[in-house]
DSSP file (Angstrom, degrees, kcal/mol; ACC not computed):
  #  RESIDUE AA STRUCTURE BP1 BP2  ACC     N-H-->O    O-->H-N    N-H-->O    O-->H-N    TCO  KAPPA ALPHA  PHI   PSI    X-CA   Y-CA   Z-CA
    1    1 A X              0   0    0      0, 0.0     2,-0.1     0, 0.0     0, 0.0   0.000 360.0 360.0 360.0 151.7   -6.4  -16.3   76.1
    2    2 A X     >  -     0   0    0      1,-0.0     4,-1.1     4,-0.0     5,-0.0  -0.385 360.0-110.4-105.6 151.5   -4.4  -13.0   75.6
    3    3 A X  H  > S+     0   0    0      2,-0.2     4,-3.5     1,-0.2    -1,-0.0   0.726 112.1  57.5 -72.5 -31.7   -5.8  -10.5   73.0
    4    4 A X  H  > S+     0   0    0      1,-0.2     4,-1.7     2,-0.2    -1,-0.2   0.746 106.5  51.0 -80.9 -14.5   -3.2  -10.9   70.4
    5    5 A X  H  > S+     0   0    0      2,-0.2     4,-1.6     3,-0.1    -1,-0.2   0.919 109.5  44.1 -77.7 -32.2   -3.8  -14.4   70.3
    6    6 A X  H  X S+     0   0    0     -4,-1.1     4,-3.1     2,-0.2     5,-0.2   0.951 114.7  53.5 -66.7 -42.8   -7.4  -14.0   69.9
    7    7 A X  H  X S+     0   0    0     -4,-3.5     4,-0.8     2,-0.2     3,-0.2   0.872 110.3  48.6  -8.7-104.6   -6.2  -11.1   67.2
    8    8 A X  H >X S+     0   0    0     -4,-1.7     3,-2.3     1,-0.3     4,-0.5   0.545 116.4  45.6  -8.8 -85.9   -3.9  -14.1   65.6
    9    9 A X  H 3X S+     0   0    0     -4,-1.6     4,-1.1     1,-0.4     5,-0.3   0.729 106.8  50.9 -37.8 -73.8   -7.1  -16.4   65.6
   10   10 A X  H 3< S+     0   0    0     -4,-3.1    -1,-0.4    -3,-0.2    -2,-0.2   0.510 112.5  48.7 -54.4 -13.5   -9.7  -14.1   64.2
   11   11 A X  H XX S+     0   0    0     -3,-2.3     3,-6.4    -4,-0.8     4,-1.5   0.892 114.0  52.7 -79.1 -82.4   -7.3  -13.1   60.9
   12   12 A X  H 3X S+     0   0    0     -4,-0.5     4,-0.9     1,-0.4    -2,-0.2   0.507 107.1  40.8 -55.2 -18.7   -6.8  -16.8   60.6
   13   13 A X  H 3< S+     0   0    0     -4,-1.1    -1,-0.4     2,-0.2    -3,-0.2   0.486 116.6  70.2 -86.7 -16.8  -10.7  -18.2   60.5
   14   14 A X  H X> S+     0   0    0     -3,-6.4     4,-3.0    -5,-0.3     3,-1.0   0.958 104.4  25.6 -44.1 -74.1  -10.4  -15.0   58.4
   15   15 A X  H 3< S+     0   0    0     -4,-1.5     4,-0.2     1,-0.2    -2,-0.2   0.743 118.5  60.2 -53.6 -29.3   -8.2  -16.3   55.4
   16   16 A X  T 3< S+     0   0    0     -4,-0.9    -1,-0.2    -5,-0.3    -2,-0.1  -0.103 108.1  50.6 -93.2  28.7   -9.6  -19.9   56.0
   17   17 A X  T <> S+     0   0    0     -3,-1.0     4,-2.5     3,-0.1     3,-0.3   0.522 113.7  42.1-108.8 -79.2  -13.1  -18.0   55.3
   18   18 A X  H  X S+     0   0    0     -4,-3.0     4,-0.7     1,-0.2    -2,-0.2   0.427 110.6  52.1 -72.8  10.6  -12.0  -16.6   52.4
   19   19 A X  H  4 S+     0   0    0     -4,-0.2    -1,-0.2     3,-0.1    -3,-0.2   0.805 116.0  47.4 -87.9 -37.1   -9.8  -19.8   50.7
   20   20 A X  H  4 S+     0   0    0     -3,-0.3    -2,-0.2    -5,-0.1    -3,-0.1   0.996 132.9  14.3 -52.6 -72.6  -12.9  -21.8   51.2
   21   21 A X  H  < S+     0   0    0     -4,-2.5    -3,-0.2     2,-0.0    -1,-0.1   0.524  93.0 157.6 -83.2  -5.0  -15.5  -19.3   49.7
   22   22 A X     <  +     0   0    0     -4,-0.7    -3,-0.1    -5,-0.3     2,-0.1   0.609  26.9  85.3 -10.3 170.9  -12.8  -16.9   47.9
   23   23 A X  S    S-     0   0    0     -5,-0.1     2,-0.6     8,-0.1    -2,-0.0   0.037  88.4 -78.2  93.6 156.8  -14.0  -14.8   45.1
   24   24 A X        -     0   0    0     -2,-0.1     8,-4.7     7,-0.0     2,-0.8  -0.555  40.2-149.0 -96.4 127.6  -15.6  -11.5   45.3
   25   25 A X  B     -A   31   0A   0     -2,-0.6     6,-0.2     6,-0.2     5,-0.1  -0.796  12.9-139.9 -95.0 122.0  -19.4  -11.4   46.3
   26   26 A X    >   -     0   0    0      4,-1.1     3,-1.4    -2,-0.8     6,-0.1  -0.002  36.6 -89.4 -68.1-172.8  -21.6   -8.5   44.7
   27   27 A X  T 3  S+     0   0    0      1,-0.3    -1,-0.1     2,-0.1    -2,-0.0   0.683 128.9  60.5 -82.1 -21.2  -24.3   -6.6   47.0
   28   28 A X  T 3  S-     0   0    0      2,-0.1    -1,-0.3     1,-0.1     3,-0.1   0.714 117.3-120.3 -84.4  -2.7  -27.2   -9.0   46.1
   29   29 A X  S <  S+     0   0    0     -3,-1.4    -2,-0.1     1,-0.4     3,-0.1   0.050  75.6 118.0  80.3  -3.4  -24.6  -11.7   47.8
   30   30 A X  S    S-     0   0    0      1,-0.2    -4,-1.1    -5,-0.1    -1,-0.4  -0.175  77.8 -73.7 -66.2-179.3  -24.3  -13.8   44.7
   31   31 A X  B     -A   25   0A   0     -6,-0.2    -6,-0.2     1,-0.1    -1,-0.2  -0.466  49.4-101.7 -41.9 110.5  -21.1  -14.3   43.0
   32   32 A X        -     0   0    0     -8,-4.7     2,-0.2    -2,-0.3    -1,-0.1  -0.215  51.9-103.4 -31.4 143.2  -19.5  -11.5   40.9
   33   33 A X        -     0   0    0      1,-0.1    -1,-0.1    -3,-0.1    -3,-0.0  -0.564  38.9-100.8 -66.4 145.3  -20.3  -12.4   37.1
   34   34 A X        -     0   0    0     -2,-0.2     2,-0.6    -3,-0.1    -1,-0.1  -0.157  41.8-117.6 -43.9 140.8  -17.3  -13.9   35.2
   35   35 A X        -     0   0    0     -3,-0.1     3,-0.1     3,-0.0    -1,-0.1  -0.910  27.2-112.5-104.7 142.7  -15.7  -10.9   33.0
   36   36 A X        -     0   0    0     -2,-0.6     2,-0.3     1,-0.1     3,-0.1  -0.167  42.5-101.9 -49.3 148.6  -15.9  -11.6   28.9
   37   37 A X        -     0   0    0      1,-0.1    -1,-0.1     0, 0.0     2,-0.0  -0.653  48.9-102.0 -71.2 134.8  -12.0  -12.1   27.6
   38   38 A X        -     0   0    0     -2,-0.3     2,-0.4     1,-0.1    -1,-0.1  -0.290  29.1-127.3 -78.3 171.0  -11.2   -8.9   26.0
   39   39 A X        -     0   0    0     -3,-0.1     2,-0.4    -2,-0.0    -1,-0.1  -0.822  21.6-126.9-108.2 137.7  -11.2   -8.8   22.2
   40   40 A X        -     0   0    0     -2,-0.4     2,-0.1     1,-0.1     3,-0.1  -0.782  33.1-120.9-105.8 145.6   -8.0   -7.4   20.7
   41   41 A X        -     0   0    0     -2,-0.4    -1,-0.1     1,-0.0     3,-0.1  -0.344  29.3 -95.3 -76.0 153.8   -9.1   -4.5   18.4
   42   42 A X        -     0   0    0      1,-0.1     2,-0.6    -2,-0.1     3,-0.1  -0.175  46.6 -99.9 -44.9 169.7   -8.3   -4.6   14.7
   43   43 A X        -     0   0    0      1,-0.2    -1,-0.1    -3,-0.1     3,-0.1  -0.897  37.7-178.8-104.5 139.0   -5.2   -2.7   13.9
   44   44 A X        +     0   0    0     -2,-0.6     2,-0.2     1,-0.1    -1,-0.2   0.946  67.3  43.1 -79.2 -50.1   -6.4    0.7   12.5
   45   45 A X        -     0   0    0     -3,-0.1     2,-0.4    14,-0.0    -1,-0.1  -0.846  54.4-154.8 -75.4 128.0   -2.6    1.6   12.0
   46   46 A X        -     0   0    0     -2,-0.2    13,-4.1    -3,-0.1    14,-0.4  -0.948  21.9-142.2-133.2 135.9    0.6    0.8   11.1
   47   47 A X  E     -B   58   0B   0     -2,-0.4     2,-0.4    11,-0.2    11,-0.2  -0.739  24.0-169.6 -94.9 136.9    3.9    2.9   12.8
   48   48 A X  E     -B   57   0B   0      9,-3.5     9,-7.3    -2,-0.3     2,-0.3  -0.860  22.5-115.3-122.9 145.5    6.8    3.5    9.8
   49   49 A X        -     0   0    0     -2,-0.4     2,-0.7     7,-0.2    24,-0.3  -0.611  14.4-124.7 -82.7 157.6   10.2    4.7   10.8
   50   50 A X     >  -     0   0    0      5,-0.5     4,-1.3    -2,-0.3     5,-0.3  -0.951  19.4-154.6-104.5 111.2   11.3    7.7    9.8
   51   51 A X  T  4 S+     0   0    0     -2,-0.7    -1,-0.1    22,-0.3    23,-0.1   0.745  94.8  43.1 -56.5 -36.8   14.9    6.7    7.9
   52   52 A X  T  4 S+     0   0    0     27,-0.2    -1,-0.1     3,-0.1    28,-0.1   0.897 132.4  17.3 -75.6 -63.2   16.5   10.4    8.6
   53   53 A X  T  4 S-     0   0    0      2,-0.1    -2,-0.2     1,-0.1     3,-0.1   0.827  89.3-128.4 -64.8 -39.8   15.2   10.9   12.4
   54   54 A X     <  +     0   0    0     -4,-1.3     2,-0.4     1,-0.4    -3,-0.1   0.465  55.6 147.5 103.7   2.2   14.3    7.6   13.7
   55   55 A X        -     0   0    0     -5,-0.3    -5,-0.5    -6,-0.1    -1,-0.4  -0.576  51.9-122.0 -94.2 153.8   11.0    8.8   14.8
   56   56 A X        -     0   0    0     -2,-0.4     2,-0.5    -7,-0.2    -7,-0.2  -0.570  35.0-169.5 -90.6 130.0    8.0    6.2   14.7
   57   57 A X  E     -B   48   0B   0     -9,-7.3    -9,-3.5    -2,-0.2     2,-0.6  -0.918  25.4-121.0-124.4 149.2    5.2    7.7   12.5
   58   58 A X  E >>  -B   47   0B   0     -2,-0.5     4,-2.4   -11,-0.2     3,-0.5  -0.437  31.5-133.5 -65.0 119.3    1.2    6.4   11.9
   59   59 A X  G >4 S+     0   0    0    -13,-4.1     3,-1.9    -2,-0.6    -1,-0.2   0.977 101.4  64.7 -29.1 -55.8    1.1    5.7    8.1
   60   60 A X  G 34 S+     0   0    0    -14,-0.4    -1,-0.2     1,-0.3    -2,-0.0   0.847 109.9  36.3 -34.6 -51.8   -1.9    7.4    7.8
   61   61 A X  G <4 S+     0   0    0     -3,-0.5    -1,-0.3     2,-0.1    -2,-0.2   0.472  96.8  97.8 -93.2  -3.7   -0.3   10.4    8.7
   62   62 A X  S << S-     0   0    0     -4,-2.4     2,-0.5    -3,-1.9    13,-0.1  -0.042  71.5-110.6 -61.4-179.1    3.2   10.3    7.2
   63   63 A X        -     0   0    0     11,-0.3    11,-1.2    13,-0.1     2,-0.6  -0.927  37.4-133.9-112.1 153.3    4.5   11.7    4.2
   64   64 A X  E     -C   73   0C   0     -2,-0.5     2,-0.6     9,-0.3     9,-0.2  -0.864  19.5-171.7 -88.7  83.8    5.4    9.3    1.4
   65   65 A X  E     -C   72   0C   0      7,-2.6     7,-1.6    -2,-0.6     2,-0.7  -0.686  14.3-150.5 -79.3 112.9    8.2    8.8   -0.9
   66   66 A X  E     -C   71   0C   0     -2,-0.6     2,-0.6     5,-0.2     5,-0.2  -0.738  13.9-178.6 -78.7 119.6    8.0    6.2   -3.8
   67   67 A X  E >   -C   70   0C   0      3,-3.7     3,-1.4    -2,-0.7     2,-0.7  -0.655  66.0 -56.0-106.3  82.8   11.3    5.2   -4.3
   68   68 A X  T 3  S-     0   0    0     -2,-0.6    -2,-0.0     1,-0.2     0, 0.0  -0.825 117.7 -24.3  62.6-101.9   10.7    2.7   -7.4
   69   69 A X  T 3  S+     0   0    0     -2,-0.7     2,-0.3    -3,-0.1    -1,-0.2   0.248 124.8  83.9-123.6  19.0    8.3    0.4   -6.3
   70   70 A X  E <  S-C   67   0C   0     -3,-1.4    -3,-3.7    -4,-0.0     2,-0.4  -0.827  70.4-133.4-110.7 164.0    8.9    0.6   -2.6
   71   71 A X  E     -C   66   0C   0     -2,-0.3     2,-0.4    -5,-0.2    -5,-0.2  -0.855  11.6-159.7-113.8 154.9    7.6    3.0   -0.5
   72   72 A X  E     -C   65   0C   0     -7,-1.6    -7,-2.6    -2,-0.4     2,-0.4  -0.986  17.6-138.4-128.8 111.5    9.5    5.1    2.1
   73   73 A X  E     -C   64   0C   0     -2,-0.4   -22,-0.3   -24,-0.3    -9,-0.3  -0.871  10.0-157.4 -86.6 107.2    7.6    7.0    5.2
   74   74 A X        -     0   0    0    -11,-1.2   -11,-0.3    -2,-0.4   -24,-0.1  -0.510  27.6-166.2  99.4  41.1    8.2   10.2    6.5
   75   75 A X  S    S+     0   0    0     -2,-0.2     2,-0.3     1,-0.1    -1,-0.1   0.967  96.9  26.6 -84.6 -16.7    7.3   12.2   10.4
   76   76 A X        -     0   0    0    -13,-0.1     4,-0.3     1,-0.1    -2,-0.1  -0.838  63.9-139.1-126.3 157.1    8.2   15.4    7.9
   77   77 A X  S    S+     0   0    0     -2,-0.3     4,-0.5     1,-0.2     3,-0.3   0.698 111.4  60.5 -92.3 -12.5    8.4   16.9    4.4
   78   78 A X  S >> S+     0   0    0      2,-0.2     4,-2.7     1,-0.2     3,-1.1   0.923 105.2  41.2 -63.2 -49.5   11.7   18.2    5.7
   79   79 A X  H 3> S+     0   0    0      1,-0.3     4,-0.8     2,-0.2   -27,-0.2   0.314 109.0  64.9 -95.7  24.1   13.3   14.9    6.4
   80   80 A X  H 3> S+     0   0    0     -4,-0.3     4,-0.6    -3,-0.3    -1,-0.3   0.434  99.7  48.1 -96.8 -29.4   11.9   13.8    3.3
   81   81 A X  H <> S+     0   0    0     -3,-1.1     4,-2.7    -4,-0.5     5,-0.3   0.817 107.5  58.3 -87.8 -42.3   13.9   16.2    1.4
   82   82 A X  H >X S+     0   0    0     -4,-2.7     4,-1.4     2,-0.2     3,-1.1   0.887 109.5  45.5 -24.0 -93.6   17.2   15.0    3.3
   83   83 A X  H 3X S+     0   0    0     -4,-0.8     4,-1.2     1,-0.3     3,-0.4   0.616 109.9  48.6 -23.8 -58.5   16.7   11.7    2.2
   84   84 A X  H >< S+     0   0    0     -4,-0.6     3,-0.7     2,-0.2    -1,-0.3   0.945 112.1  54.3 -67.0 -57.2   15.9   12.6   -1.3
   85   85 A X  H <X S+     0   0    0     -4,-2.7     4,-1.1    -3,-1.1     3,-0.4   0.855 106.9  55.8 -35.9 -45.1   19.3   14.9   -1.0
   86   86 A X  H 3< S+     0   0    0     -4,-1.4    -1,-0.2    -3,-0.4    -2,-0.2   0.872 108.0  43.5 -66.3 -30.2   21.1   11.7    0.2
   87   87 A X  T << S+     0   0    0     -4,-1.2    -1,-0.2    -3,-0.7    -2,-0.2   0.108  97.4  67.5-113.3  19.0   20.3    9.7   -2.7
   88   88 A X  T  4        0   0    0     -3,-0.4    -1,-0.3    -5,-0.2    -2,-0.2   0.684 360.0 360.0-110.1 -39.0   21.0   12.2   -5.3
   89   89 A X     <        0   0    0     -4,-1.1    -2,-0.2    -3,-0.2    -3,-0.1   0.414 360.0 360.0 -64.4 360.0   25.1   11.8   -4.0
């Protein structure tokens, strides 16, 4: 046999190694452990548009307009006075 066929061969009893026994083997030779499903975290935050600019702000950290009983968020006290400027015309 020619070397690239023994090549060929030895890759294939390679892959037909690993389809058989696939999975990843740790250093003691067992089996890797299964990994836990992640847990999706609460959400801590909620992102508000900014009405003048368009930029996405965390509530926490906006500024706040009550406009009657709704409330209107904020990325600045600047574009917080715009708005309030708009709705006085």
């Amino acid at each position: 046999m020619s070397p690239i066929r023994i090549l060929i061969l030895a890759i294939l009893v390679y892959i037909a190694y690993r389809l058989v026994f696939g999975g990843k083997t740790i250093a003691g030779g067992g089996r890797e452990p299964e990994k836990p499903e992640r847990k999706e975290m609460p959400v801590d935050d909620v992102l508000e548009e900014d009405p003048v600019c368009g930029k996405l702000v965390p509530r926490k950290q906006a500024v706040r307009y009550l406009q009657g009983e709704k409330a209107v968020y904020f990325c600045s006290e600047e574009c917080c006075g715009k708005y309030k400027d708009d709705q006085k015309d």
